[in-house]
N, C-alpha and C positions, 0 to 999 in steps of 0.2 A: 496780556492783561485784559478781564473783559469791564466795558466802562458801561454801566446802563444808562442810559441816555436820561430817565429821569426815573423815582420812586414807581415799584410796579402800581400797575392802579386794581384797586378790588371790582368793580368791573364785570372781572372775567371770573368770577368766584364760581368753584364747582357747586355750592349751596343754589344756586340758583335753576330753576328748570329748566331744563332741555329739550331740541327736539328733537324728531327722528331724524336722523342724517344718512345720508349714502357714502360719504366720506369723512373719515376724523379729521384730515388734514389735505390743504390748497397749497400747493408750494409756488410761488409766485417767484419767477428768476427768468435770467433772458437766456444763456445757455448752460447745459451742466457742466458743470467742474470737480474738480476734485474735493471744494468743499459741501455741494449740494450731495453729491456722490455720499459721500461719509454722514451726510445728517437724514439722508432715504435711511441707508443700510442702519444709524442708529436709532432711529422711528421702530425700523423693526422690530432689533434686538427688544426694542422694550413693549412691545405686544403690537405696536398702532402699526395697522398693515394696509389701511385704506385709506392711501395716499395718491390725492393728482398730482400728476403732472402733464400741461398744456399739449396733447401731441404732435404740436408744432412744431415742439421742443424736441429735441433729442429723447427716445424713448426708453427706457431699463423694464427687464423682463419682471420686474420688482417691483412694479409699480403699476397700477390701475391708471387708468385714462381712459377716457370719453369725449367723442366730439364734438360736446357742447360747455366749454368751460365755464362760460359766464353762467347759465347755469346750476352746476358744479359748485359756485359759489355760495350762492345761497345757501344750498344743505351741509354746505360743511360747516363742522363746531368751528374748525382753527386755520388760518391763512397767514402764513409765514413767508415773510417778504423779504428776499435778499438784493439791496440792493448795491450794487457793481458799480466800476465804474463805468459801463458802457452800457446798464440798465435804461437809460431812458433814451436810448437809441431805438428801441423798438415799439410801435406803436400796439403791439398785443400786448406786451407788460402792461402799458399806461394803460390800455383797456381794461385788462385784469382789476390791475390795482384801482383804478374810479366803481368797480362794481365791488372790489372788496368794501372799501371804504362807505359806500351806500348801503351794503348790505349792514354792514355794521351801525349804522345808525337807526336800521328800522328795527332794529331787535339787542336787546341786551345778553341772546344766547351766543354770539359770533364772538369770538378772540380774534385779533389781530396782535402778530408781533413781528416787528420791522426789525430786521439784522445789516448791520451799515458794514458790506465786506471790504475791509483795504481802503475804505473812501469815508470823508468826515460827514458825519450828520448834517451838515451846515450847507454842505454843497447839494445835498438832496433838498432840504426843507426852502432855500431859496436858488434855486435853479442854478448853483456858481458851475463854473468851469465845464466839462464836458453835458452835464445838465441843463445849463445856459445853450449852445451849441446844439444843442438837439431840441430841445424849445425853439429855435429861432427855423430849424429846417422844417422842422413839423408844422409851425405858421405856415410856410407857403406851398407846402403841400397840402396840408388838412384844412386850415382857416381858424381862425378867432376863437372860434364857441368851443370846438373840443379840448382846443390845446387850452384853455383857462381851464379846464376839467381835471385837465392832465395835471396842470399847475396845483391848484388847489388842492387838487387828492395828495399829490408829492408832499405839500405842507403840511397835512392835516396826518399823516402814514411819519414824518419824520418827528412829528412834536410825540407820535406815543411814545411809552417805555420800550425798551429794545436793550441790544447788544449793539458795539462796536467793537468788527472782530480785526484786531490788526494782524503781520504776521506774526506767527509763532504761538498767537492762542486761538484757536481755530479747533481745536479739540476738548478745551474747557468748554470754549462758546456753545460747540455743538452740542456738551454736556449738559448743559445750565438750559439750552432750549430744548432739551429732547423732555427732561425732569420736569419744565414748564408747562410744553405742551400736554403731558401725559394727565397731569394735575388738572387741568382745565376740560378733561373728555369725560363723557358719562361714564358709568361702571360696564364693564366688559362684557360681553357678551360668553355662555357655557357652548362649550363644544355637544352637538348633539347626537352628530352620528351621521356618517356618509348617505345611506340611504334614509329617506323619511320620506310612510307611504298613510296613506288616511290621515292623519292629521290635522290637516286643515281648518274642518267643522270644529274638531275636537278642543282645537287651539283656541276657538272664538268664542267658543259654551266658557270653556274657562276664563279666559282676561272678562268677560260678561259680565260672570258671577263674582270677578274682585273688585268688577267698577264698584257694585253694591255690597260686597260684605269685605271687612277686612284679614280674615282670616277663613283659608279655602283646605278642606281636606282632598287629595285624593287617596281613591283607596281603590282595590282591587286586587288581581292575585297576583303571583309572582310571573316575571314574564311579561305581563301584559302591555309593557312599556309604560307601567307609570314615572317615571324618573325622567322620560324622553319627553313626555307632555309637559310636567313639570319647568322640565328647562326650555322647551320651545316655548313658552306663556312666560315666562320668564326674559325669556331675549324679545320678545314681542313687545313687551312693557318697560323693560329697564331703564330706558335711557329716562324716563318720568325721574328717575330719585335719586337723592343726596349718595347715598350708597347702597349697595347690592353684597349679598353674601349666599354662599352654598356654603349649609352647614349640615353635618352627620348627624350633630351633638347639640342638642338643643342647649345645655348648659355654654357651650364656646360660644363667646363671643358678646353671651348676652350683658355686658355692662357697657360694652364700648357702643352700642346699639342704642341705648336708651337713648331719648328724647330728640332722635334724627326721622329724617323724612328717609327710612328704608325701602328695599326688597328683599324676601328673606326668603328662601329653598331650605327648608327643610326635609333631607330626603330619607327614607327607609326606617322614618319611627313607627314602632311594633309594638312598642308598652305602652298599656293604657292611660298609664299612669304623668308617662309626659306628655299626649293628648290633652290628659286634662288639666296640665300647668298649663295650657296655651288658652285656657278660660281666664287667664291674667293679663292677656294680649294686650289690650287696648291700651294698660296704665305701662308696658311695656315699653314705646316706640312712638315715635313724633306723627303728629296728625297728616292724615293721608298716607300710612304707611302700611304695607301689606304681606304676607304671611301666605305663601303653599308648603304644604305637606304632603309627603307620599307615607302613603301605608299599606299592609297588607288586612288591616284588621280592619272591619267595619263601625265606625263609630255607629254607637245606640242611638246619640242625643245630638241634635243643632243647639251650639249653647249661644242663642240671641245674635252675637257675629261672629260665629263658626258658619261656615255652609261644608257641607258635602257633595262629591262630585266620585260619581263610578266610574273607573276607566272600563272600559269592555276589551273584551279581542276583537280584533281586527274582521271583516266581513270577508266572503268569500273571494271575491275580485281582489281587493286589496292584498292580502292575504298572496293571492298568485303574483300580484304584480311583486310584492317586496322579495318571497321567493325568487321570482324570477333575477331579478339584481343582482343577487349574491347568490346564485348558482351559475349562473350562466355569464359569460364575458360583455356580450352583448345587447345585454337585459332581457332578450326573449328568445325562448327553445328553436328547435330546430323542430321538425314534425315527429321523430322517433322518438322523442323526449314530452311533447305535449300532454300527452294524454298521464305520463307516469307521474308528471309533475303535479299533475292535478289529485290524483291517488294520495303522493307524497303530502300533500297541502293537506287532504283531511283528515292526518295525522296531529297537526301542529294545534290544531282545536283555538287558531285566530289570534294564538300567541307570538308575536314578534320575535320575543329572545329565541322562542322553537323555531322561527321559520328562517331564521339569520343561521342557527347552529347549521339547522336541515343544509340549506342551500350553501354557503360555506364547506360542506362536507361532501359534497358530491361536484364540486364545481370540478370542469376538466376531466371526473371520470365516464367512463365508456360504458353504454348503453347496459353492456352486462353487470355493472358495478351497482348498475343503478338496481337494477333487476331483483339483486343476491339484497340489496339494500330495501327493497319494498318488500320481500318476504320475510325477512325479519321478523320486519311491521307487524304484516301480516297474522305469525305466528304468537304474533303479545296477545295475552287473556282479556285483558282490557286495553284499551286505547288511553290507559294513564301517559303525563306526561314525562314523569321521571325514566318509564321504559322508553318510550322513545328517544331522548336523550340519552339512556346509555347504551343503545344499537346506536344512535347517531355520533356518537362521543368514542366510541370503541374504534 
C-alpha cells in the first residue's frame, strides 16, 4: 500500500521554467539494493537516462556518476531520497541530503521527493530510533554545527510529500515515482545523429535568430542537413518551455498547443501553402513560444515574425572530417586512402546525407574497391548528386 506522507504540493509544476541541467535525476541512498536497483532500471524504461549516483556508492554500468556530487545537485531538476533504515548512519548521505534541501530553497526549478523504505516517516523527521543513534555518534565525531544541519535537513526532507514504501509494495511505489518524476523533467531531448561535424556556428545563428523572432524558417536543399540543425537548436533550447513537439504535420497537434508556452519542429514542409498558415503564428501559441521549420523551398517574403535562415553544405575540412567518421573505424585514413578520400569528398558538393552515404559505403573496403568506386565518379557527365548516390547506393 503506498501512503503519501501528505497532498503532493504544486511546487514542482512542469508549467514553471526550467534550467539547463546535466542530470534529470540525484538518487540520494546509502547503499544499492534491490529496491534502488528496480527504480535506476525503471528511470530508464521510461526515457530518464541521466541519473546520479554518488560514486562512493556501489556503481551500475547504467548509471552516470561524477566526482563531484554536491555539485551534481544543483543542476539536477529532481533528487529522490530513500531513506532506510540505516540511512543516517552515513555522513555523505546527510551531506547529500543538507545541499539537496538548500538547493531547493534557492530556486523553485529543484523537486525533491523523500521515499520512507521499510521505516516510518516519524523516525526520520524527529531522529527516533536508529536516527536517534546515529545523531548522537556523529556529535562526537563531527560537533554541534553540522549535526543540527543534518538534523534540520532530515525534518524539513520528512515534512515533504513522498511515499511510504512497506513490504510488498515496492513495485507500485516504484511506479507512482518513476510516472512523478518523469512529469516534473523538461520536454525530451530529439535524437540527432552519431556523428555531428560543423555545426556549432550554425546552432548559435539559429537559437540567435529565435531569441528575436518567434518563428524561424530553415530552408535549403535536400541533404544539406537541415532537419539535423533543426533538432540540434532544438535540444539547445528546450528545456526553456511548457512543452516540445516534432511535428511532420502542421495540422497535428495544433489544438492541444494553443495558448502554452511551446517549442515546435516542424520538419520537411514543402507547400507553400502551409508556410503561409504559419502567418497565424503568434494568435496560435502562448507568449514566449517558438516555431522551426525546415524546408526545401525558399520563402519569397519575412512576414514581420517569420525570419529565414539558409542552411548551406558543409565546407571543405568539415566536409573530410564527417567523411572521415563514417568511412573509416578510426575517424582518420591511413596514407593509401588520403588523398582518394579527398577526391571522394568533391563529389559530395558539402552535402552531409552524400557524405554519410559516401563513407558508409566504402567503410572496410580495400584500396581497389575504393579505386573501381572513384571511377565511376569519374565517368558521371555531370557531378549531379542523384548519380552519385546511385554508384554509391548500387
Amino acid at each position: 500500500m503506498i501512503i503519501p506522507n501528505q497532498e503532493p504540493s504544486s511546487s514542482g509544476s512542469s508549467s514553471i521554467k526550467s534550467i539547463p541541467n546535466h542530470y534529470d535525476v540525484f538518487l540520494n541512498f546509502i547503499t544499492e539494493t534491490t529496491f534502488t536497483t528496480t527504480l535506476c532500471d525503471s528511470l530508464r524504461e521510461k526515457g530518464i537516462d541521466k541519473i546520479f549516483v554518488d560514486p562512493k556508492k556501489k556503481e551500475r554500468k547504467q548509471v552516470l556518476a561524477s566526482p563531484d556530487p554536491l555539485t551534481v545537485i544543483k543542476e539536477s531538476k529532481v533528487s529522490i531520497l530513500v531513506f532506510s533504515e540505516d540511512y543516517a548512519s552515513s555522513a555523505d548521505c546527510l551531506d547529500e541530503l543538507v545541499e539537496i534541501m538548500e538547493s531547493q530553497k534557492k530556486t523553485t526549478t529543484q523537486v525533491v521527493f523523500p521515499i520512507f523504505y521499510q521505516i516510518e516517516p516519524t523516525i526520520v523527521r524527529h531522529q527516533k530510533s536508529k536516527y536517534g543513534e546515529a545523531m548522537e555518534a556523529h556529535q562526537r565525531r563531527f560537533g554541534d554545527e553540522r549535526v543540527q544541519k543534518w538534523k534540520l535537513a532530515l525534518k524539513e526532507a520528512a515534512d515533504l510529500s513522498g511515499w511510504h514504501s512497506k513490504p510488498g509494495s515496492e513495485n507500485n511505489v516504484v511506479e507512482e515515482i518513476v510516472e512523478a518524476t518523469f512529469s516534473k523533467l523538461p520536454p525530451k531531448r530529439l535524437h540527432v545523429g552519431e556523428h555531428i561535424v560543423g555545426l556549432g556556428p550554425r546552432i548559435k545563428d539559429v537559437t540567435s535568430l529565435l531569441d528575436t523572432v518567434p518563428i524561424l524558417v530553415i530552408h535549403g536543399t535536400a541533404g544539406v542537413g537541415k532537419t539535423t540543425l533543426a533538432k540540434a537548436a532544438y535540444n539547445s533550447i528546450v528545456h526553456r518551455f511548457q512543452e516540445a513537439f516534432f511535428l511532420s504535420n502542421i495540422k497535428e497537434g495544433m489544438v492541444r498547443l494553443q495558448k502554452a508556452r511551446v517549442l515546435l519542429l516542424l520538419d520537411d514542409m514543402d507547400k507553400m501553402e502551409e508556410l503561409e498558415q504559419l502567418k497565424g503564428g503568434r494568435e496560435w501559441f502562448g507568449k514566449g513560444s517558438k516555431v522551426i521549420v525546415t524546408t526545401r523551398n525558399k520563402p519569397s517574403l519575412i512576414y514581420g515574425h517569420i525570419h529565414k535562415y539558409e542552411m548551406e553544405g558543409l565546407n571543405d575540412n568539415d566536409s573530410l572530417e564527417l567523411f572521415y567518421r563514417y568511412a573509416f573505424p578510426s575517424d582518420k585514413p591511413t596514407v593509401e586512402y588520403e588523398e582518394m578520400s579527398k577526391r571522394m569528398v568533391s563529389y559530395a558538393q558539402g552535402l552531409p546525407f552524400v557524405l554519410k552515404t559516401m563513407g558508409s559505403k566504402l567503410k572496410y573496403k580495400s584500396v581497389a574497391a575504393w579505386k573501381c568506386a572513384l571511377d565511376e565518379l569519374e565517368r558521371l557527365p555531370e557531378k549531379k548528386v542523384e548519380g552519385v548516390l546511385k554508384i554509391m547506393g548500387s
